[in-house]
Backbone as CSV, one residue per row, in Angstrom:
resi,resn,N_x,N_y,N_z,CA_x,CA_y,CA_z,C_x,C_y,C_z
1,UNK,-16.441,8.279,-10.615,-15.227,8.698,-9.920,-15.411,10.101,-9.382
2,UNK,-15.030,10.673,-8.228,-15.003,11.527,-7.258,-13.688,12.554,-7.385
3,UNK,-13.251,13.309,-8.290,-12.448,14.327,-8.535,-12.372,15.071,-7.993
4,UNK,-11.267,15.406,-6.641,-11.583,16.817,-5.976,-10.394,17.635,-6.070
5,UNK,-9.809,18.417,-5.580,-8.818,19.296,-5.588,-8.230,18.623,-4.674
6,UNK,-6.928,18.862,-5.093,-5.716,17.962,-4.605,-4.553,18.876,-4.085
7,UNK,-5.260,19.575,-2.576,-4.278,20.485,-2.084,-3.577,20.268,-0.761
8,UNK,-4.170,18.379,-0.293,-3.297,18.121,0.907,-1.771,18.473,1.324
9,UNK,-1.618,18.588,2.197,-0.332,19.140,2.629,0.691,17.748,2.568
10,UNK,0.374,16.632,2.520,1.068,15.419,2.971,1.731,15.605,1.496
11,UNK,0.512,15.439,0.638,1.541,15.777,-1.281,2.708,15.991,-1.590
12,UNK,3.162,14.857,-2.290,4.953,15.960,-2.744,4.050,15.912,-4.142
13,UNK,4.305,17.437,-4.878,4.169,17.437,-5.916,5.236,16.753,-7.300
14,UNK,6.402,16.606,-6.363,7.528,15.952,-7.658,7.113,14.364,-7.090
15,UNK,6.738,13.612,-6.069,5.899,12.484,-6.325,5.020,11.963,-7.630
16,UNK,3.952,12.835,-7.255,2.615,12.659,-8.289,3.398,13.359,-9.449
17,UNK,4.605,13.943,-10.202,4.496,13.963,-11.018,5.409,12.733,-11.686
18,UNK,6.197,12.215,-10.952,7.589,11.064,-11.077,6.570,9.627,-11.602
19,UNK,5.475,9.725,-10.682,4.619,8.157,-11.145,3.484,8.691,-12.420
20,UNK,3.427,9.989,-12.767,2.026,9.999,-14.318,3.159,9.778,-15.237
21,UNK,4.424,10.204,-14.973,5.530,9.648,-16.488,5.106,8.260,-16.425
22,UNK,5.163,7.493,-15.090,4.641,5.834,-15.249,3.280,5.038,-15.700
23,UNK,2.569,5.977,-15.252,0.923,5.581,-15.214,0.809,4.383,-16.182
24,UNK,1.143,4.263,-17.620,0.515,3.814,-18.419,1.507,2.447,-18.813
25,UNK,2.665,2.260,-17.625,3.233,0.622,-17.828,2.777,-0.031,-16.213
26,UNK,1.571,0.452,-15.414,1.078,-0.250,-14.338,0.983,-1.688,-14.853
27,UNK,0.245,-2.110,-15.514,0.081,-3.369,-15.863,0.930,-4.491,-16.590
28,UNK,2.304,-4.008,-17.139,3.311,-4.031,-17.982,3.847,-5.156,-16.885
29,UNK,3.830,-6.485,-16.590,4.643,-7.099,-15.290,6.336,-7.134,-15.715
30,UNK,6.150,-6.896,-16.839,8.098,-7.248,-17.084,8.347,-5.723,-17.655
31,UNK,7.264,-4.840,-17.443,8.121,-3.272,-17.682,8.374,-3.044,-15.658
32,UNK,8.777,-1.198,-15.603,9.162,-0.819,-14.756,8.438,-1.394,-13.365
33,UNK,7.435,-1.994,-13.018,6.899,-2.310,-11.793,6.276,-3.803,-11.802
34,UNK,7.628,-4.160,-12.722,7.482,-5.982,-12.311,8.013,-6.282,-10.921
35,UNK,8.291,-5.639,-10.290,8.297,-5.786,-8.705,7.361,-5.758,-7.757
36,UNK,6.178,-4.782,-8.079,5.268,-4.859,-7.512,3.996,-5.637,-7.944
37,UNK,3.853,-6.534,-9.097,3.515,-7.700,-9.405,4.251,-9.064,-8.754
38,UNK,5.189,-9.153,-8.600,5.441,-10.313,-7.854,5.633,-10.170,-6.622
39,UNK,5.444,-8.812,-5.870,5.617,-8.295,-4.161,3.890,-8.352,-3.794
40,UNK,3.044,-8.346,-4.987,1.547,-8.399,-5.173,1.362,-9.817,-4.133
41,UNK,1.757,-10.744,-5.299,1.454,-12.172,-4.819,1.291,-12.575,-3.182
42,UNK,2.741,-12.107,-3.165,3.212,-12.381,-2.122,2.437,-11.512,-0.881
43,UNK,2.302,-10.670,-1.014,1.685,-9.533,-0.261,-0.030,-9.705,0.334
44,UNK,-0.497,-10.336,-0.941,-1.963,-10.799,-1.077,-2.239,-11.849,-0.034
45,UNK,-1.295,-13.111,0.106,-1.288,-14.145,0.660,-1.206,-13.929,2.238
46,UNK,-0.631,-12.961,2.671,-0.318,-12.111,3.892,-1.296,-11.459,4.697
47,UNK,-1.850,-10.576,3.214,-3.132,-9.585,4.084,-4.435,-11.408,4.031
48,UNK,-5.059,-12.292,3.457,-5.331,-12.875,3.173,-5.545,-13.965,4.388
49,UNK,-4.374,-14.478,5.162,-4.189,-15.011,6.095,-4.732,-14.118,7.635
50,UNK,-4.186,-12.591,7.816,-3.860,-11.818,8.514,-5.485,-11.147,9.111
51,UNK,-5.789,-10.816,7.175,-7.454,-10.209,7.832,-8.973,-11.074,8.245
52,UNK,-7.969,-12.851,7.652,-9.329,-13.827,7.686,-9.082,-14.042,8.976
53,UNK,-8.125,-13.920,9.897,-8.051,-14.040,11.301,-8.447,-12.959,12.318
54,UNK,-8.230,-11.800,11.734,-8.681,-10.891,12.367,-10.332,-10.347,12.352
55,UNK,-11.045,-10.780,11.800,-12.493,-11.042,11.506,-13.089,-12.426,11.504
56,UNK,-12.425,-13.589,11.815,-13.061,-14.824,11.846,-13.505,-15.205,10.679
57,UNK,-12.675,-15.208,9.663,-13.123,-15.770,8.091,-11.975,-16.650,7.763
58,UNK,-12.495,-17.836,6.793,-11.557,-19.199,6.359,-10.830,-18.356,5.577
59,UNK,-9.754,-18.319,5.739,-8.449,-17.760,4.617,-8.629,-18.955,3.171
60,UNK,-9.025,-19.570,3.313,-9.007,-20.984,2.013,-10.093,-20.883,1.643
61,UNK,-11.751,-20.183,1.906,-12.294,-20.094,1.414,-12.274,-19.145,-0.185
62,UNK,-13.649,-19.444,-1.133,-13.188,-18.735,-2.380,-13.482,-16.871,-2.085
63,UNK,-13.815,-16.581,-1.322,-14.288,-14.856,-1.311,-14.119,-14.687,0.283
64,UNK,-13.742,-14.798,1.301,-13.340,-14.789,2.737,-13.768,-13.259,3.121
65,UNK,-13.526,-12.370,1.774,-14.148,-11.039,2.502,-15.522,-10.606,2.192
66,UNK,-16.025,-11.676,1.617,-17.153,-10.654,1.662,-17.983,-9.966,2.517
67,UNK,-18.527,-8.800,2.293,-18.886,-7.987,2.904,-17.927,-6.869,3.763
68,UNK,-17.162,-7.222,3.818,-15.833,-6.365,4.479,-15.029,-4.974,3.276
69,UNK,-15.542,-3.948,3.682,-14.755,-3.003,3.041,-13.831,-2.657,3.686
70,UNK,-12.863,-2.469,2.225,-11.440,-2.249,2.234,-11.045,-1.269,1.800
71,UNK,-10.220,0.235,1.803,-9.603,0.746,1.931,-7.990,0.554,0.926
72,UNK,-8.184,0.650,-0.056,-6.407,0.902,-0.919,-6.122,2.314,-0.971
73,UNK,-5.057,2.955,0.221,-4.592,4.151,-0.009,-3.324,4.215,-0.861
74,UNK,-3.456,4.534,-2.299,-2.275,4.963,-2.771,-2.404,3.761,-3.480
75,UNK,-3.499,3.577,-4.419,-3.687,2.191,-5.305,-2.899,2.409,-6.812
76,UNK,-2.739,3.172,-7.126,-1.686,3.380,-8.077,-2.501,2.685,-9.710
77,UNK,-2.153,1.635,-10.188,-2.982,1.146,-11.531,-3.694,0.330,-10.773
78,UNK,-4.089,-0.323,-9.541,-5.241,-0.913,-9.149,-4.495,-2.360,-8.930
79,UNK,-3.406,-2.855,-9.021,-2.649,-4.373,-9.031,-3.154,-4.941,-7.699
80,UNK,-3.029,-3.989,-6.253,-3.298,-5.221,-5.261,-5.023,-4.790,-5.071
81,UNK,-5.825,-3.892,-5.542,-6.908,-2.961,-5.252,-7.997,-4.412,-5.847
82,UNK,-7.182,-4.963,-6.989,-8.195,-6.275,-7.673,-8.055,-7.354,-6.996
83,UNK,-6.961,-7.649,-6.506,-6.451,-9.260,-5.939,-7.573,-9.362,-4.490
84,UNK,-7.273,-7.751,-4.281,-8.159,-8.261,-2.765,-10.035,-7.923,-3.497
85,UNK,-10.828,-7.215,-4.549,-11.615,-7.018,-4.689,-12.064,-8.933,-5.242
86,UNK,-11.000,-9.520,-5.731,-11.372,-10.880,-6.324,-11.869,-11.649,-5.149
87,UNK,-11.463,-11.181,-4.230,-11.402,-12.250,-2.753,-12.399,-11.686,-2.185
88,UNK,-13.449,-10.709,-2.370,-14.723,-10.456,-1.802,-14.819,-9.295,-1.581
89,UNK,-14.099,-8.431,-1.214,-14.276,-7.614,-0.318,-14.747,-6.226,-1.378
90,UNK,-15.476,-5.204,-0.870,-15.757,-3.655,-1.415,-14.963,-3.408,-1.636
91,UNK,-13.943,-2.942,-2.326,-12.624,-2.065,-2.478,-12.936,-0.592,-2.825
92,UNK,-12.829,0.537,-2.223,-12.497,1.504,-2.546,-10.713,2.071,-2.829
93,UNK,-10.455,2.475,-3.727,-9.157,2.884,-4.513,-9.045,3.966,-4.201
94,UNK,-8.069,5.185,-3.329,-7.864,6.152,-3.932,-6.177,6.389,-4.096
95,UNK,-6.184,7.708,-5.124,-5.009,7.471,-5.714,-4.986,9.659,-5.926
96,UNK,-3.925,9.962,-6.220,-3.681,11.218,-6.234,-3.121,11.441,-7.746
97,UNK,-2.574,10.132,-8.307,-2.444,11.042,-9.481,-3.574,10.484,-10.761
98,UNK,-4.040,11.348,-11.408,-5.181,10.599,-12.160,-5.051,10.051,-13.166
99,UNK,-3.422,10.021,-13.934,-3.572,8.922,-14.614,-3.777,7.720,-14.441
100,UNK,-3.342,7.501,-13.301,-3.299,5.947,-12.452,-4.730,5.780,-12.243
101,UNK,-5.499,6.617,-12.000,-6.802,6.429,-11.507,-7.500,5.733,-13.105
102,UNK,-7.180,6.447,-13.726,-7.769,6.232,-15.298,-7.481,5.070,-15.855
103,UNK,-6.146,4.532,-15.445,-5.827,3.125,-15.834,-6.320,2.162,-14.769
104,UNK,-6.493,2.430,-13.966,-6.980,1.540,-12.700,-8.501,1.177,-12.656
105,UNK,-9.620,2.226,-13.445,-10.832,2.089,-13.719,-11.123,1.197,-14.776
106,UNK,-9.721,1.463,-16.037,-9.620,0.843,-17.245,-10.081,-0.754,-16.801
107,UNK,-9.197,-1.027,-16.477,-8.287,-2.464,-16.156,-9.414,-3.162,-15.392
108,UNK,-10.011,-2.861,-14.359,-10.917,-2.970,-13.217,-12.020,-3.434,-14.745
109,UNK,-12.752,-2.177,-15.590,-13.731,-3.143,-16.619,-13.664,-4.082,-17.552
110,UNK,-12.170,-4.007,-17.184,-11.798,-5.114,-19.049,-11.860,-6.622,-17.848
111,UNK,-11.610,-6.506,-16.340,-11.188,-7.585,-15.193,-12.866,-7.983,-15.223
112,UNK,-13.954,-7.118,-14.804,-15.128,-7.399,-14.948,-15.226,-7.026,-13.369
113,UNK,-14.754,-5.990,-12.680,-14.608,-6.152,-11.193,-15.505,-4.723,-10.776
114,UNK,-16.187,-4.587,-9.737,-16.378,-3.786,-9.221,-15.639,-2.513,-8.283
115,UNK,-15.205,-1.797,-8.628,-14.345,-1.195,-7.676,-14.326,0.360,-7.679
116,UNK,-14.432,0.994,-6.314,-14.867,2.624,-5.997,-13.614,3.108,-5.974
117,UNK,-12.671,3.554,-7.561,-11.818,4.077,-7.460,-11.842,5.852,-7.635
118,UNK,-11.004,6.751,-6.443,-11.277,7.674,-6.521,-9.737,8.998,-6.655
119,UNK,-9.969,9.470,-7.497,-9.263,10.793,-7.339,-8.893,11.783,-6.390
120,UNK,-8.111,11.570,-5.367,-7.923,12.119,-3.782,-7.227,11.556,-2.985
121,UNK,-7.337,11.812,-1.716,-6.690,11.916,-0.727,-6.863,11.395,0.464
122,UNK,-6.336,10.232,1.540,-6.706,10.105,2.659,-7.472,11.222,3.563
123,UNK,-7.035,12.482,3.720,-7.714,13.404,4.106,-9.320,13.850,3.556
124,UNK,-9.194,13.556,2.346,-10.630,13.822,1.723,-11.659,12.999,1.709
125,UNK,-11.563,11.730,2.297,-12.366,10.576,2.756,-12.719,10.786,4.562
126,UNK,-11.461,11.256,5.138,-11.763,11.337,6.467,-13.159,12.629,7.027
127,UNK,-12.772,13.765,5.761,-13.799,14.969,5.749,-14.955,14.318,5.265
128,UNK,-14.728,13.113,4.685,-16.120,12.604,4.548,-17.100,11.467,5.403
129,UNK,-16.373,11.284,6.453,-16.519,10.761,7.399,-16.535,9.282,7.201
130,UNK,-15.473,8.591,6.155,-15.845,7.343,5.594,-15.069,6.089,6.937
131,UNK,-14.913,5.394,7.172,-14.497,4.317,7.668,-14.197,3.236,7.003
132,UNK,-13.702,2.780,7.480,-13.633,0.593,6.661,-13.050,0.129,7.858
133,UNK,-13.543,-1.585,7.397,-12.549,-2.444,8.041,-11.503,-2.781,7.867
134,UNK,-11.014,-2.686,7.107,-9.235,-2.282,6.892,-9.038,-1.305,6.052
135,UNK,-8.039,-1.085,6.565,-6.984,0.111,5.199,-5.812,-1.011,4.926
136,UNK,-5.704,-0.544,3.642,-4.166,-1.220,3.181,-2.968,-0.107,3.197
137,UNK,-2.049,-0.196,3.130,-1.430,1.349,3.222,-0.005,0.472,2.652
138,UNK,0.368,0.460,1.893,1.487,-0.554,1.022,2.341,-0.161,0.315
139,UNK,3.218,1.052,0.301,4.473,0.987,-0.249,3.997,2.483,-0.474
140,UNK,3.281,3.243,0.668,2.894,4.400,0.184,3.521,5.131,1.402
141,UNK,3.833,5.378,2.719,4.432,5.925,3.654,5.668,6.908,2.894
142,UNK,6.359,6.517,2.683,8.321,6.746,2.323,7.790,7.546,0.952
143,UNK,6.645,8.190,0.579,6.221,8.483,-0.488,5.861,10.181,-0.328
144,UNK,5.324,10.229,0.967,4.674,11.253,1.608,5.059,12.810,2.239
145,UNK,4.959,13.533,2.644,5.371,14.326,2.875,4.408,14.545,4.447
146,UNK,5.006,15.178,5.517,4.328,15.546,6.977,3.670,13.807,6.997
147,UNK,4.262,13.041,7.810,4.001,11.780,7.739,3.124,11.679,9.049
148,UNK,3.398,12.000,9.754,2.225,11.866,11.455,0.728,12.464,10.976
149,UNK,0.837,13.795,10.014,-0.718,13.797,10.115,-0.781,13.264,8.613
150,UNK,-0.293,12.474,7.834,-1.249,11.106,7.348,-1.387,10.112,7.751
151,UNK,-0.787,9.615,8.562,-0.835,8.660,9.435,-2.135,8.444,10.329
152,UNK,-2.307,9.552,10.633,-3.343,9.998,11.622,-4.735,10.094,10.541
153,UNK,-4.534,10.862,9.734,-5.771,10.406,8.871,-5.541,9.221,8.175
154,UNK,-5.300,8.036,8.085,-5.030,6.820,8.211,-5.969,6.321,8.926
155,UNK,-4.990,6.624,10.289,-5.909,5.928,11.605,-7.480,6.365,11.582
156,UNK,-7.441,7.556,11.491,-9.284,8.035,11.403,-10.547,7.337,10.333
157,UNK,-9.698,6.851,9.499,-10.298,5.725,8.530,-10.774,4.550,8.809
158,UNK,-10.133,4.127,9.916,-9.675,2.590,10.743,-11.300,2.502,11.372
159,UNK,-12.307,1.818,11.505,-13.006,1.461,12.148,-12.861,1.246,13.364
160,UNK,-13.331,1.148,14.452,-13.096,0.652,15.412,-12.784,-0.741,15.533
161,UNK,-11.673,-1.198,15.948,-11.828,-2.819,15.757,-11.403,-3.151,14.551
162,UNK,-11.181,-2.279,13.254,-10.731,-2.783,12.281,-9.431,-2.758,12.539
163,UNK,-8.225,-2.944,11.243,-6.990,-3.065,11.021,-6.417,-2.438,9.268
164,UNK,-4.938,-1.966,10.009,-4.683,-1.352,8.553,-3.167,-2.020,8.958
165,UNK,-3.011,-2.564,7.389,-1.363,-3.236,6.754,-0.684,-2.252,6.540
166,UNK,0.319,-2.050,6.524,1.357,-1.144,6.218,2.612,-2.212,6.004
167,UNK,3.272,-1.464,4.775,4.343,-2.032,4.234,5.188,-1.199,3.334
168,UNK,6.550,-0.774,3.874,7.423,0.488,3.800,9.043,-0.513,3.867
169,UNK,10.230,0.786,3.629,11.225,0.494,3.868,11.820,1.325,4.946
170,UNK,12.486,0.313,5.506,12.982,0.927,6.701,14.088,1.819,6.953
171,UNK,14.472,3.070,7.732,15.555,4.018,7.404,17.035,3.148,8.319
172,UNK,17.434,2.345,7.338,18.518,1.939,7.348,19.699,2.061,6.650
173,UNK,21.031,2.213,6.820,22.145,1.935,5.820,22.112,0.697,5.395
174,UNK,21.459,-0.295,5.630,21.442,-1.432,4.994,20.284,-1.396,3.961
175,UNK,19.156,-0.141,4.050,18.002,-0.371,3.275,18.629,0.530,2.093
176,UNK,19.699,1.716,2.221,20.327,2.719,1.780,20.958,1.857,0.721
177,UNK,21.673,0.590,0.654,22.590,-0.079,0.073,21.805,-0.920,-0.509
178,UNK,20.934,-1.523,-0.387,19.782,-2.557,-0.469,18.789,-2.365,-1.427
179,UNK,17.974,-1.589,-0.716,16.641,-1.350,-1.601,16.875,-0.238,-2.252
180,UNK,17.940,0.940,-2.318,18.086,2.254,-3.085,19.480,2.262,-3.731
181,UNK,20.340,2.117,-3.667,21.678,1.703,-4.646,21.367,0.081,-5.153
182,UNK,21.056,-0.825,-4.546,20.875,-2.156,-5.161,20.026,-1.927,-6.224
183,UNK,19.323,-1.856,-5.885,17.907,-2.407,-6.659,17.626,-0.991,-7.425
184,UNK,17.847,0.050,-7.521,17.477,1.604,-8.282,19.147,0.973,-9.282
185,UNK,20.085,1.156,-8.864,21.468,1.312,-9.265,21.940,0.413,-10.220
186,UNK,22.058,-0.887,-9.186,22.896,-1.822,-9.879,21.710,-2.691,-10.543
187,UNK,21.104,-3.348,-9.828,19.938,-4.457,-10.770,19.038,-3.784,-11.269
188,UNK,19.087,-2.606,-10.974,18.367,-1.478,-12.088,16.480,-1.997,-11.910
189,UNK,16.209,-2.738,-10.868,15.030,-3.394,-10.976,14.041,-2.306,-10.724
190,UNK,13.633,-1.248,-10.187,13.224,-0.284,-10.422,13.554,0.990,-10.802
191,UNK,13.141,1.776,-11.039,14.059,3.321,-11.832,14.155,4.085,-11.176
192,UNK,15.644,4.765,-11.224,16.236,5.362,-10.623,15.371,6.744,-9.923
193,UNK,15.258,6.885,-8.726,14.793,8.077,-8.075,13.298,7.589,-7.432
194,UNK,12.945,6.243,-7.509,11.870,5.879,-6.995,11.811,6.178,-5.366
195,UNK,12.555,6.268,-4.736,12.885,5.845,-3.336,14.046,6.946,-2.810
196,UNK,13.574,7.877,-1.802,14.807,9.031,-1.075,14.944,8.640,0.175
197,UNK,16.569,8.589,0.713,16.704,7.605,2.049,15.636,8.576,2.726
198,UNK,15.883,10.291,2.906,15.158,10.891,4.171,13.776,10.928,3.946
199,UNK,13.123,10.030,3.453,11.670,9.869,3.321,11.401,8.360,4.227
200,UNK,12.300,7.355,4.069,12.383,6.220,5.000,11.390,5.962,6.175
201,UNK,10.978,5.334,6.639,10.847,5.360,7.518,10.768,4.015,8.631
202,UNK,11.831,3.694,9.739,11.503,2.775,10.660,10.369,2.516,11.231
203,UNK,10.088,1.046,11.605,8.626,0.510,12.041,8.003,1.326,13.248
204,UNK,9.532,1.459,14.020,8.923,2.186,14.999,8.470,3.547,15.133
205,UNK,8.877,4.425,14.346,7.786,5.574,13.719,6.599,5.203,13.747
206,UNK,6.493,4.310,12.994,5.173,4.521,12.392,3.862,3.907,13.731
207,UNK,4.367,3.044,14.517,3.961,2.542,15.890,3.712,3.820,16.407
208,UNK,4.526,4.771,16.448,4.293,5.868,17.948,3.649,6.650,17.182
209,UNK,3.762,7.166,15.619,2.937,8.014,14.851,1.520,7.961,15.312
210,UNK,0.760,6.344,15.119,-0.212,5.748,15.322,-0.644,5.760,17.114
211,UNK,0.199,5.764,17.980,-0.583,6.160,19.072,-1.029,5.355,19.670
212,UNK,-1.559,5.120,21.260,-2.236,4.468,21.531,-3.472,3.727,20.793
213,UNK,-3.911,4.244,20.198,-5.119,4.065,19.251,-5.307,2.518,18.960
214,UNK,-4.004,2.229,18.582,-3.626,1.168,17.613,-2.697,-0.055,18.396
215,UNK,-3.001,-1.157,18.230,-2.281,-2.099,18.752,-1.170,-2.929,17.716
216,UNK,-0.063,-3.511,17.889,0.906,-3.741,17.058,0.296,-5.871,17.028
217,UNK,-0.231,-5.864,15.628,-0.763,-7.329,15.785,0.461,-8.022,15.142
218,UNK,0.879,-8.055,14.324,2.035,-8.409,13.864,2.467,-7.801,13.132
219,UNK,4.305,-8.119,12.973,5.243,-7.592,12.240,6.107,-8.583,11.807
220,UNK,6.809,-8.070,10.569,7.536,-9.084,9.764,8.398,-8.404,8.884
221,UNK,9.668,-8.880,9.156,10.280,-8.612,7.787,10.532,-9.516,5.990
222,UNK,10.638,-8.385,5.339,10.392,-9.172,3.885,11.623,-9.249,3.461
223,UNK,11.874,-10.388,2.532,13.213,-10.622,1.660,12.895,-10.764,0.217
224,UNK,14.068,-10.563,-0.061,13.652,-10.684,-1.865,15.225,-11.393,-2.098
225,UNK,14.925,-12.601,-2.828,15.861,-13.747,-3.392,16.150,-13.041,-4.881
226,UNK,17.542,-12.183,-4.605,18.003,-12.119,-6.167,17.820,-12.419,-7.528
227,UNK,17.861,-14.003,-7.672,18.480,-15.188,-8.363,17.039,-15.192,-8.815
228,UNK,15.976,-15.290,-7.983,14.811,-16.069,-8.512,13.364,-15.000,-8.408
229,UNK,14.304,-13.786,-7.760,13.190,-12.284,-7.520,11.591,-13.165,-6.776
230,UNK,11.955,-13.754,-5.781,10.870,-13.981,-5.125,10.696,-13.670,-3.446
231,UNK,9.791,-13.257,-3.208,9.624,-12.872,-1.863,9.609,-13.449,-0.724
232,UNK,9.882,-13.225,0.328,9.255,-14.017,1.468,9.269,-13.386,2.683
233,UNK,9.135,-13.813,3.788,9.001,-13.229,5.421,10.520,-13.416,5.656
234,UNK,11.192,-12.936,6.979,12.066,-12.577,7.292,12.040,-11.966,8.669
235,UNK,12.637,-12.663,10.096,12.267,-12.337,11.406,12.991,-10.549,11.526
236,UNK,14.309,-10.376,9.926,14.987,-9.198,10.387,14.263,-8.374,9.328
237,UNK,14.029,-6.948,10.328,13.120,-5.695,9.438,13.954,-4.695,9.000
238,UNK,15.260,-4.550,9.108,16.132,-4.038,8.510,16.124,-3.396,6.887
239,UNK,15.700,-4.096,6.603,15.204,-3.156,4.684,13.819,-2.920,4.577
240,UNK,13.052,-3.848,4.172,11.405,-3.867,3.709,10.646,-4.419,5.080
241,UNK,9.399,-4.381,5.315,8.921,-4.751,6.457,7.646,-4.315,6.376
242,UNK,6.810,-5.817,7.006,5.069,-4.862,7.385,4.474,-5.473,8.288
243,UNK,3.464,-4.488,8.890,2.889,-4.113,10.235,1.489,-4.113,9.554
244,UNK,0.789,-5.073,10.727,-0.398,-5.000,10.995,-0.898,-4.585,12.312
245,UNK,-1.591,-3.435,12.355,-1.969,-2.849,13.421,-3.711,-2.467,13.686
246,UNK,-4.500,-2.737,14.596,-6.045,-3.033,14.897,-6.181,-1.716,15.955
247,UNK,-7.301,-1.431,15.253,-7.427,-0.301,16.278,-8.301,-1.085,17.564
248,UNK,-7.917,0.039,18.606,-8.591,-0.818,19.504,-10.323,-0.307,20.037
């Protein structure tokens, strides 16, 4: 693992310190981030379909990526960093706070998986002149601080011709009522303070953030069924939503 100083400007420091109180129930599916175990599934099946088309690989085959490195910015205990390393592909992990990194290396040897998880920063990969064929970028935007220049070192990651997922909540009063009084408040399904409306951000930000550079391959909105906490697509992007975008 690759430990560097962690003085990007994008950083909120009350971020990275709100998720090391969490670090050590990542894997816990019915503690605090049984949401992002079953948003996993669902999520997997998506990039899965999305990147075997965008590279000419059988989505139904057993490993569809191999050889294709991937990119998890903001892998947290490593949950979607394995699903896609199971399916072939190189995974590099990075993550900013290091407990997560520590449980994410854990988990990765007890799984039997290979995976380049690192201590840092989108910016500190771009100074290293790294690339991939995709980035994943998944519930990490609305997290950030100066969002255009991570975005941008994002994009500088992007291969030519590759593609990066993104999947955020959108700055809505319906996402305000929804995904941050609903779900923080009342169904209590994640803990309180996970999510600040003025961190939000609409799809279309993140489109013009990205620039010509980048082409809009598809978009979708996500739902989540109360009753049965299961996910699905949704033509309205009004709360949760994700973008696949290819550089050109």
């Amino acid at each position: 693992m690759s430990v560097v100083h962690l003085s990007a400007p994008t950083i909120d420091p009350e971020e990275v310190a709100y998720f090391e109180r969490l670090a050590h129930r990542w894997w816990d599916s019915e503690g605090p981030f049984w949401p992002l175990h079953r948003l996993n599934a669902f999520r997997v099946d998506y990039i899965r379909r999305h990147l075997a088309a965008a590279f000419g690989r059988d989505p139904r085959a057993e490993r569809p990526f191999e050889g294709l490195k991937v990119l998890d910015i903001g892998c947290g205990g490593g949950i979607l960093s394995e699903s896609i390393a199971r399916l072939g592909a190189s995974v590099t992990g990075v993550e900013i706070t290091e407990k997560n990194v520590r449980v994410a290396q854990i988990h990765a040897q007890w799984s039997g998986l290979e995976i380049d998880y690192r201590l840092g920063t989108a910016e500190d990969l771009v100074r290293a002149g790294e690339q991939f064929d995709a980035v994943l970028n998944m519930e990490v935007i609305e997290h950030v601080e100066h969002l255009p220049e991570f975005l941008a070192d994002c994009g500088r990651l992007v291969r030519p011709g590759g593609v990066m997922f993104i999947a955020s909540i959108n700055r809505t009063i319906a996402a305000l009522i929804v995904a941050i009084f609903g779900a923080e408040y009342v169904l209590r399904w994640l803990p309180k303070g996970t999510h600040h409306y003025r961190k939000l951000v609409p799809p279309g930000e993140v489109e013009a953030f990205l620039g010509d550079d980048f082409q809009v391959k598809d978009r979708t909105g996500v739902r989540v069924n109360p009753f049965n906490r299961r996910f699905g697509v949704t033509r309205w992007m009004g709360v949760n939503y994700m973008l696949l975008m290819q550089r050109r």
